[in-house]
C-alpha positions as CSV (number, residue, x, y, z in Angstrom):
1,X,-52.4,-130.2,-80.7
2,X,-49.4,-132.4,-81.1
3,X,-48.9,-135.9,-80.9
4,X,-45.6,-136.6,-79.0
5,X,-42.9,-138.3,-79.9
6,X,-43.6,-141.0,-76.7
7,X,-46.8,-141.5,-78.0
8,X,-45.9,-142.4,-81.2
9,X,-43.3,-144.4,-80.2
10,X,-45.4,-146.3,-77.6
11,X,-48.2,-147.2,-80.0
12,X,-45.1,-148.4,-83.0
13,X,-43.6,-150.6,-79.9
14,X,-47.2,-151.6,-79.4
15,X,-48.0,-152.7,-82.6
16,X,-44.4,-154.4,-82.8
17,X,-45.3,-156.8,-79.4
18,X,-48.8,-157.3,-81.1
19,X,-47.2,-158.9,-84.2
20,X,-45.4,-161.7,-81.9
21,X,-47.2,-164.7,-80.6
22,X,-49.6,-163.9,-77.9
23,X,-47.7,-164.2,-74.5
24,X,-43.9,-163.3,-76.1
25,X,-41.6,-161.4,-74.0
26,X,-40.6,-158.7,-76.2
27,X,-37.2,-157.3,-75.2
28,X,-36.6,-153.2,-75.3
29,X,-33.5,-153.5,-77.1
30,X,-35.7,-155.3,-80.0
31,X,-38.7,-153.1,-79.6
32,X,-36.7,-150.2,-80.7
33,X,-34.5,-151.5,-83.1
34,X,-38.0,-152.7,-84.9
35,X,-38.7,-149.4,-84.5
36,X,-35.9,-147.2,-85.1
37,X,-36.2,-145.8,-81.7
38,X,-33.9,-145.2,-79.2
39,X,-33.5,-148.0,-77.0
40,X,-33.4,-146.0,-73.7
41,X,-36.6,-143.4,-74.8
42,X,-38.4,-146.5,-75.2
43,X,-37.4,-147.9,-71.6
44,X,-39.1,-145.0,-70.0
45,X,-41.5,-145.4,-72.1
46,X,-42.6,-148.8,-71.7
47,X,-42.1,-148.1,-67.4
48,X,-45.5,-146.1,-68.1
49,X,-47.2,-148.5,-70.2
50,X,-46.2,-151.0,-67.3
51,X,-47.4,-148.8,-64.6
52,X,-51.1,-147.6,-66.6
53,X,-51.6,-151.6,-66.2
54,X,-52.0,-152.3,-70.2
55,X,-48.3,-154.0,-70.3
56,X,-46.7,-156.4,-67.4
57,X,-42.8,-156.0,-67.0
58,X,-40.1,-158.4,-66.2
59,X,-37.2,-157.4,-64.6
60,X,-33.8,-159.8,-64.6
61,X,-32.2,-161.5,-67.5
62,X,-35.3,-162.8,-68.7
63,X,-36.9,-159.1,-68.0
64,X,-38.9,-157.7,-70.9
65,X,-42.5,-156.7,-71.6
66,X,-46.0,-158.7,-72.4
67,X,-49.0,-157.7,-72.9
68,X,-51.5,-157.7,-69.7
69,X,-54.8,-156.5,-72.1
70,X,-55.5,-158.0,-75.2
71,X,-54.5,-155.3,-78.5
72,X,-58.0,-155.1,-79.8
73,X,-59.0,-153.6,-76.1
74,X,-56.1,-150.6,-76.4
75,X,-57.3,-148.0,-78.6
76,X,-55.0,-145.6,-79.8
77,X,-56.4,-142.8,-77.8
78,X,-55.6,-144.6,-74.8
79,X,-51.9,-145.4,-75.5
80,X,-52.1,-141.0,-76.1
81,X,-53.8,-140.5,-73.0
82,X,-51.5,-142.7,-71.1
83,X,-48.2,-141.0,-72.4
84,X,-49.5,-137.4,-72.5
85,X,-52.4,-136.8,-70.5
86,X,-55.9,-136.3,-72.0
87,X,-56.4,-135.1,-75.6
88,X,-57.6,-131.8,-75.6
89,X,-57.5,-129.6,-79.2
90,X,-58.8,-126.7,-77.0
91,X,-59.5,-126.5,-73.6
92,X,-63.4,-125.1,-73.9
93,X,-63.6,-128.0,-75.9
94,X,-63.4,-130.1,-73.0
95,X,-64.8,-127.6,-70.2
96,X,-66.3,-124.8,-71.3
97,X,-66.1,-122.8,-68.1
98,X,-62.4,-122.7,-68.5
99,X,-63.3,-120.4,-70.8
100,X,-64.0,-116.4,-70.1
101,X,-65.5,-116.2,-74.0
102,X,-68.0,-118.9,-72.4
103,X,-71.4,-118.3,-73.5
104,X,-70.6,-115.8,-76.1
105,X,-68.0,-117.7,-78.6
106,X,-69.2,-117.7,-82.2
107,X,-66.6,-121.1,-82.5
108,X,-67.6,-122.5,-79.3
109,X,-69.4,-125.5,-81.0
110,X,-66.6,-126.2,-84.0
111,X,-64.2,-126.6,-81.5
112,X,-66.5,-129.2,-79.5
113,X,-67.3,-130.7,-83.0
114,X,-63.8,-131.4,-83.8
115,X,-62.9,-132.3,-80.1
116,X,-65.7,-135.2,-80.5
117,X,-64.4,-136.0,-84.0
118,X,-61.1,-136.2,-83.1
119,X,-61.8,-138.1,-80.2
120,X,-63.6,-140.7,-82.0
121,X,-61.4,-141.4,-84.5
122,X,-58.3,-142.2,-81.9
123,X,-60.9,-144.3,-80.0
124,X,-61.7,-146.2,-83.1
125,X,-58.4,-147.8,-83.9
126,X,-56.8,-150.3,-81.5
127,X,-53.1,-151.5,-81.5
128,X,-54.8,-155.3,-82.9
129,X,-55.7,-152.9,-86.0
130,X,-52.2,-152.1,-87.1
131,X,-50.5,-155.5,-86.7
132,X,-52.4,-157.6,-89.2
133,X,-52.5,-157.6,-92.7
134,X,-56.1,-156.0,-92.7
135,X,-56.0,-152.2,-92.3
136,X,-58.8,-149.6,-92.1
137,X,-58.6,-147.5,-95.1
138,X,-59.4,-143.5,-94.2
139,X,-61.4,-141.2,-97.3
């Protein structure tokens, strides 16, 4: 499994509008020069985020982005989910009758196991997390 780019960029341009006063317009052009991205990836990227609901746009010389759900409700697995689809480390992890080993896989269960871990962990961390001083420390 790989993380994308868009994803990654989407949750650092996230965590950039989080650290603004709540209700800012945050401009593209700033949102990726905060986050050495390139201004017109992040566009397209932010047209998602707009159209999943978790981000309002405004178009015009005033145009930009705000938040339309608070950063402590967006979990990192979402802002994944949103750019690339669900988050699947192996697809019997998800539905095992995709799989023709089904019923007689000796790894069956450690790919479910880490499927749950993995799951857990991205839904345990929220866009709020990352733009405060305070930061979860891993093991």
């Amino acid at each position: 499994m790989n993380i994308s780019r868009a994803s990654d960029y989407a949750i650092r341009g996230l965590v950039y509008m989080a650290k603004q006063p709540a209700g800012t317009v945050c401009y593209v052009k700033d949102i990726a020069k905060n986050t050495n991205s390139p201004a017109s990836f992040m566009s397209k990227i932010f047209q998602t985020l707009a159209k999943s609901g978790i981000v309002d746009s405004f178009t015009g010389t005033k145009g930009g982005f705000t938040f339309n759900a608070c950063p402590e409700d967006i979990t990192i697995k979402k802002v994944v989910e949103i750019i690339d689809g669900p988050i699947v480390l192996n697809r019997c992890a998800v539905n095992k009758s995709s799989c023709r080993n089904a019923g007689n896989c000796d790894v069956h269960f450690m790919w479910a196991d880490i499927q749950k871990i993995l799951t857990k962990a991205l839904s345990s961390y929220s866009i709020a997390d990352f733009a405060t001083d305070k930061k979860k420390v891993s093991d």
